[in-house]
C-alpha positions in Angstrom: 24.0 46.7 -29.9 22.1 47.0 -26.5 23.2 45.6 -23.4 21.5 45.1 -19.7 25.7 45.8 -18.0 29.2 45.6 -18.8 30.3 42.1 -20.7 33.5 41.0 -20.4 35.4 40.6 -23.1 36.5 37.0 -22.3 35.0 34.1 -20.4 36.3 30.5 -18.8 34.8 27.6 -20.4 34.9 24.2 -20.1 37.3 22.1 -23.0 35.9 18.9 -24.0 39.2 17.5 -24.8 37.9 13.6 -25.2 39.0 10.4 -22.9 36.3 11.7 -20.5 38.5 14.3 -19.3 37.0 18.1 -19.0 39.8 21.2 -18.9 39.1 24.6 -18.7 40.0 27.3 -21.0 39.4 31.0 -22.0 37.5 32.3 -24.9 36.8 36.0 -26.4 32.9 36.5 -25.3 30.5 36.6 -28.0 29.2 39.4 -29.7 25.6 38.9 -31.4 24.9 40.0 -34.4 22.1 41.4 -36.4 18.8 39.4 -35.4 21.1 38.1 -32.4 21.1 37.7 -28.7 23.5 37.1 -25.8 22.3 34.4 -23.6 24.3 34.4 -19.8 23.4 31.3 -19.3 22.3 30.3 -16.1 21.7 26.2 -15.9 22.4 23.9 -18.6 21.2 20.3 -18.4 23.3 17.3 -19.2 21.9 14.9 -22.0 22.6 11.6 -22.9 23.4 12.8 -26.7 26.7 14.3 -25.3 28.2 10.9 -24.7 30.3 11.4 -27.6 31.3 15.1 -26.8 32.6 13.7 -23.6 34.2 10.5 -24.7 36.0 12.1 -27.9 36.0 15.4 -27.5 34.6 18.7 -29.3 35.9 21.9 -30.9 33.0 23.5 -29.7 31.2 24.2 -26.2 28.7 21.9 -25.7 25.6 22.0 -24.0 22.8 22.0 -25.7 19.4 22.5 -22.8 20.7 26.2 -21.5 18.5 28.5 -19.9 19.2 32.1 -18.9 19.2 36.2 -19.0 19.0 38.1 -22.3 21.8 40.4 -21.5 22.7 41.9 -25.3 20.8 42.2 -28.7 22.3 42.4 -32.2 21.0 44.9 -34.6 16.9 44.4 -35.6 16.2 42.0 -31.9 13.6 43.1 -30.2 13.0 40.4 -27.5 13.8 43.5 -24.0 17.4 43.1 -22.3 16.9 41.2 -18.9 14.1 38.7 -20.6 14.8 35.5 -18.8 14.2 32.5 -21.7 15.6 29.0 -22.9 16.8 28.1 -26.3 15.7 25.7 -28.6 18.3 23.5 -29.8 17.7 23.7 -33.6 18.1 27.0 -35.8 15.4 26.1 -38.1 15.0 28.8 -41.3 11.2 29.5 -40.9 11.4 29.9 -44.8 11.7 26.2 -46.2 8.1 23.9 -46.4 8.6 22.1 -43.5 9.0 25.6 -41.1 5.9 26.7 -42.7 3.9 23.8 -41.6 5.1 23.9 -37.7 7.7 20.9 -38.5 10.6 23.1 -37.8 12.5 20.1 -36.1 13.0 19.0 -39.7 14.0 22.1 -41.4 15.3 21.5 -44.8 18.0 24.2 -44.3 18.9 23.8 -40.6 21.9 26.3 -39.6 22.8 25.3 -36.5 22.8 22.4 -33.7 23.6 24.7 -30.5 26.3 23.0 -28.6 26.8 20.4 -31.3 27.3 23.1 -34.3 27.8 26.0 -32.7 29.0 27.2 -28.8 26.6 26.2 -26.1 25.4 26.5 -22.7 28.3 25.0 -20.9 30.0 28.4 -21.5 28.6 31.9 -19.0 27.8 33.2 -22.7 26.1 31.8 -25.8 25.0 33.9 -28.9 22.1 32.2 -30.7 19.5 33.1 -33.1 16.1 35.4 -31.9 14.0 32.9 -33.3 15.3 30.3 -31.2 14.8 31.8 -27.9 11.6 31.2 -26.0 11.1 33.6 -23.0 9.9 32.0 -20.4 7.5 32.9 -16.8 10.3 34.9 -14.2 8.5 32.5 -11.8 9.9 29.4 -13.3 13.4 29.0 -11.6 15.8 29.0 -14.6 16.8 25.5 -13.6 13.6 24.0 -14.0 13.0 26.3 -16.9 15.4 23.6 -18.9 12.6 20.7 -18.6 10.6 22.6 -21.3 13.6 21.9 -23.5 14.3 17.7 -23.8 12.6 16.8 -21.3 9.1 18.0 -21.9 9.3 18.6 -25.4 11.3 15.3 -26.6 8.9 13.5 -23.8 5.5 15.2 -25.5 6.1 15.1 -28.8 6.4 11.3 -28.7 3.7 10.8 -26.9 1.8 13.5 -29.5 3.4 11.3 -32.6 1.8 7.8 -31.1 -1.5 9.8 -31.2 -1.6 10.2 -34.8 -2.3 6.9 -35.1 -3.9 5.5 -31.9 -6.2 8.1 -30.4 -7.2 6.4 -27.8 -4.6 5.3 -26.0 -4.9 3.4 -22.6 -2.1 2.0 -21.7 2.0 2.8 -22.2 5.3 0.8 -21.7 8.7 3.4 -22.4 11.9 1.5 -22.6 14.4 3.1 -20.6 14.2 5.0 -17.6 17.0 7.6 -18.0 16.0 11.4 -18.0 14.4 11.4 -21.8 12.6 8.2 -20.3 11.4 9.9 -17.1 10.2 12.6 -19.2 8.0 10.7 -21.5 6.5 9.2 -17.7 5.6 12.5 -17.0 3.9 13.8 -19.7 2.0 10.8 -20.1 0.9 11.2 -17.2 -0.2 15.0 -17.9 -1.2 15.0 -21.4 -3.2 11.3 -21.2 -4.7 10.4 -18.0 -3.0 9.9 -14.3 -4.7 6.7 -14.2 -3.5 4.8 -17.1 -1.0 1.9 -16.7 2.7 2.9 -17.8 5.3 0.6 -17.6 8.6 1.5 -17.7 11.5 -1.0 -17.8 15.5 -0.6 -17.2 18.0 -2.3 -15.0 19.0 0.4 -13.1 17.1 0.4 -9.6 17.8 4.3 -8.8 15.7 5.2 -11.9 13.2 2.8 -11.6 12.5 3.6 -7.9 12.1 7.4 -9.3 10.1 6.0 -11.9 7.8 4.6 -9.7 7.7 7.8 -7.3 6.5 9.4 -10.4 3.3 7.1 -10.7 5.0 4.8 -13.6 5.2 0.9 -13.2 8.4 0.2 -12.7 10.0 -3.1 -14.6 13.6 -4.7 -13.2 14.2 -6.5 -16.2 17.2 -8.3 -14.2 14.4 -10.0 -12.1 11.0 -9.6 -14.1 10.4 -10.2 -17.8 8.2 -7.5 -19.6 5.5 -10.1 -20.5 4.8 -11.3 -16.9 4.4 -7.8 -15.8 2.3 -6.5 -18.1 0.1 -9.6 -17.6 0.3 -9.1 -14.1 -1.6 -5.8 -14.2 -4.4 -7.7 -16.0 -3.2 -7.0 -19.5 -2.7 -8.4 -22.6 -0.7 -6.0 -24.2 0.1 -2.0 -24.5 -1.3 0.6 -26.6 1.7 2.5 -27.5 5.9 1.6 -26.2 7.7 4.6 -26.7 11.7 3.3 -27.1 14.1 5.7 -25.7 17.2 3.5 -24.9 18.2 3.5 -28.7 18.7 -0.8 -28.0 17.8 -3.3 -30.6 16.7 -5.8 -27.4 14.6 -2.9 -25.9 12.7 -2.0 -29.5 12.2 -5.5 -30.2 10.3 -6.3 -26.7 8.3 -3.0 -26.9 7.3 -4.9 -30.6 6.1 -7.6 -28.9 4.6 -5.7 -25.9 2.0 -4.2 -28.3 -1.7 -4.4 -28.4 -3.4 -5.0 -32.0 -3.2 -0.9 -33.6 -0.8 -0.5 -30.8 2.4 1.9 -31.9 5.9 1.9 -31.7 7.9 5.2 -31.4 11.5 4.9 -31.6 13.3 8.2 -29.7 16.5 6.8 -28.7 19.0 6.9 -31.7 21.3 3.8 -31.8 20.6 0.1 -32.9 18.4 -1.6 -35.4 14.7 -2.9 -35.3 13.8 -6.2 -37.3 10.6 -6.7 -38.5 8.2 -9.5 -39.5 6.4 -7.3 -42.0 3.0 -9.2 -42.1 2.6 -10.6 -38.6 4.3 -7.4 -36.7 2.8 -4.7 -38.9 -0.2 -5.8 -41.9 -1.9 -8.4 -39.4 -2.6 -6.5 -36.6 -2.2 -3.2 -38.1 0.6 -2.2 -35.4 2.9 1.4 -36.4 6.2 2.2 -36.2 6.8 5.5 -36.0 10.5 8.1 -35.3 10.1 10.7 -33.1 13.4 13.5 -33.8 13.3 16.2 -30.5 9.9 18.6 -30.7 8.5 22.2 -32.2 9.1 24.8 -31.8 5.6 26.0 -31.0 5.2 22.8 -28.5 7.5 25.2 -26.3 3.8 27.3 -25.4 2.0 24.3 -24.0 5.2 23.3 -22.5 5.9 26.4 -20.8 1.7 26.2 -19.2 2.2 23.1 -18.2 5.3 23.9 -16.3 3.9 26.3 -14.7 0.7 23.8 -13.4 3.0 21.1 -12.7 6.1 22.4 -11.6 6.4 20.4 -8.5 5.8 17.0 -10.2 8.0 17.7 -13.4 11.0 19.3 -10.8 11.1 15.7 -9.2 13.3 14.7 -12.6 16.1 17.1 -11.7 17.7 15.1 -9.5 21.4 16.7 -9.2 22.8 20.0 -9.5 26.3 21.1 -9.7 28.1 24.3 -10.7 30.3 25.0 -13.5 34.0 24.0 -11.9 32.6 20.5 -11.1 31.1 19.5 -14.7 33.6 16.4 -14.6 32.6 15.0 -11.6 28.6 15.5 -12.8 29.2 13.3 -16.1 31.0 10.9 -14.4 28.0 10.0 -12.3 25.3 10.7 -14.9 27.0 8.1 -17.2 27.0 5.8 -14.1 23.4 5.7 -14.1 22.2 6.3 -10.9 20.6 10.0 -11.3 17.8 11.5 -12.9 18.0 14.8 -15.1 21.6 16.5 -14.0 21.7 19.9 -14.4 25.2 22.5 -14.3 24.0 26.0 -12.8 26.1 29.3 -13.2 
């Protein structure tokens, strides 16, 4: 094994012990192993999908949008010692039919969930597979470096699965303007036009007002109804809704929101969607379509477009905290009132 200095051989990490209540604890540092790396992770960003990590607890370190310093390699790794990278949250196999094809988000043979599965960024250390690591630009702060991860890719590849079936998209509503919400803002704004309309409805004012900094449309739905706004802006209707609240109310309005051969993507996990079959989907020709995280090779374009709009993406990353105050950064993410929150080392 090669190493960039001397590892201890034991590191504090935070114990997701359930209740909402964070500890801290000491663990034996990793070692990787053959076709390996040690991460020292150096920001890790806090996600909605650890609500349940921090509510009831895990066995494992969680954290699961870590960015940091290659500072070890197991036997046969050849990324160099001191590469600064992020890691993608699935270990896909690269062997089974849907690798092959570039899905690797739905790997038949998946081996890990990093932070879920397996130890994550919330500790200094995290051992994950090579082919999971993507180096990244050492002029990207390592901070920012994490929007390639959810917030870029989740954001992007919805946007890129509404596409497959409405190329010419002119108008957007997202449901929900948490951090996965902001994101798909942003790279609507990047990957379609700055110009089209994007609507973007939640009821917490602190997100909507970044929303709107952002160039979205905000939507207060606790004073304004979706259909009086959209009309408003001299619309009938939206191309494409992306749904990333994971709300049966939110998927059901974006439904009604759309355009004839306009597209539903549902992102958020959660609640149900009902469907009139013939007027919501065969009359008008409308699509519903799941959107599961991003690519692995989405990480390339990503990782430009960072770098071309770093100043406009870094406006999500509201919030940054170290380590020792983790508790006090989910208590106010899960209040509502930040954007992307992000733990540095």
């Amino acid at each position: 094994m090669s190493t960039l200095k001397n590892i201890p051989q034991t590191m504090n990490i935070p114990l997701f012990i359930g209740a909402g209540r964070i500890e801290y604890g000491t663990k034996a540092t990793p070692t990787p192993g053959p076709g390996q790396l040690l991460l020292e992770v150096k920001a890790n960003a806090l996600c909605g999908s650890d609500r349940s990590q921090f509510f009831d607890g895990s066995t494992t370190t969680p954290g699961h949008e870590a960015s940091g310093i290659v500072v070890a390699a197991g036997e046969g790794a050849v990324t160099p010692i001191g590469t600064p990278g992020v890691a993608f949250l699935m270990d896909f196999c690269g062997e089974c039919r849907s690798c092959k094809s570039g899905f690797t988000n739905q790997c038949f043979n998946k081996r890990a969930d990093y932070g879920f599965t397996h130890d994550g960024g919330y500790g200094p250390y995290m051992v994950i597979n090579e082919s999971v690591f993507y180096p990244v630009d050492p002029s990207i702060p390592l901070t920012e470096a994490t929007m390639i991860l959810d917030i870029m890719g989740t954001g992007g590849h919805a946007i890129k699965r509404a596409k497959l079936v409405h190329k010419d998209i002119r108008s957007m509503l997202i449901a929900g303007a948490g951090p996965i919400g902001l994101g798909v803002l942003a790279m609507a704004k990047i990957l379609l036009c700055t110009e089209i309309p994007v609507f973007i409805m939640d009821f917490v004012p602190y997100r909507l007002d970044l929303a709107k900094q952002m160039g979205g449309i905000p939507i207060h739905l606790g004073n304004q109804s979706l259909a009086e706004s959209v009309q408003a802006a001299g619309l009938k209707g939206v191309d494409a809704a992306i749904d990333t609240s994971g709300k049966t109310a939110a998927r059901q309005s974006a439904l009604d929101s759309l355009n004839q051969r306009g597209v539903l993507i549902c992102v958020g996990h959660g609640e149900q969607l009902n469907l009139k079959v013939s007027a919501d989907l065969i009359a008008t020709e409308r699509s519903v379509l799941g959107s599961e995280y991003f690519q692995y090779h989405e990480l390339e374009e990503n990782h430009e477009l960072l770098k071309k709009h770093l100043p406009y993406l870094s406006q999500i990353i509201t919030h940054r905290f170290g380590l020792d105050k983790i508790q006090e950064a989910y208590e106010l993410f899960f209040q509502g009132n930040t954007g992307k929150v992000v733990i540095e080392h």
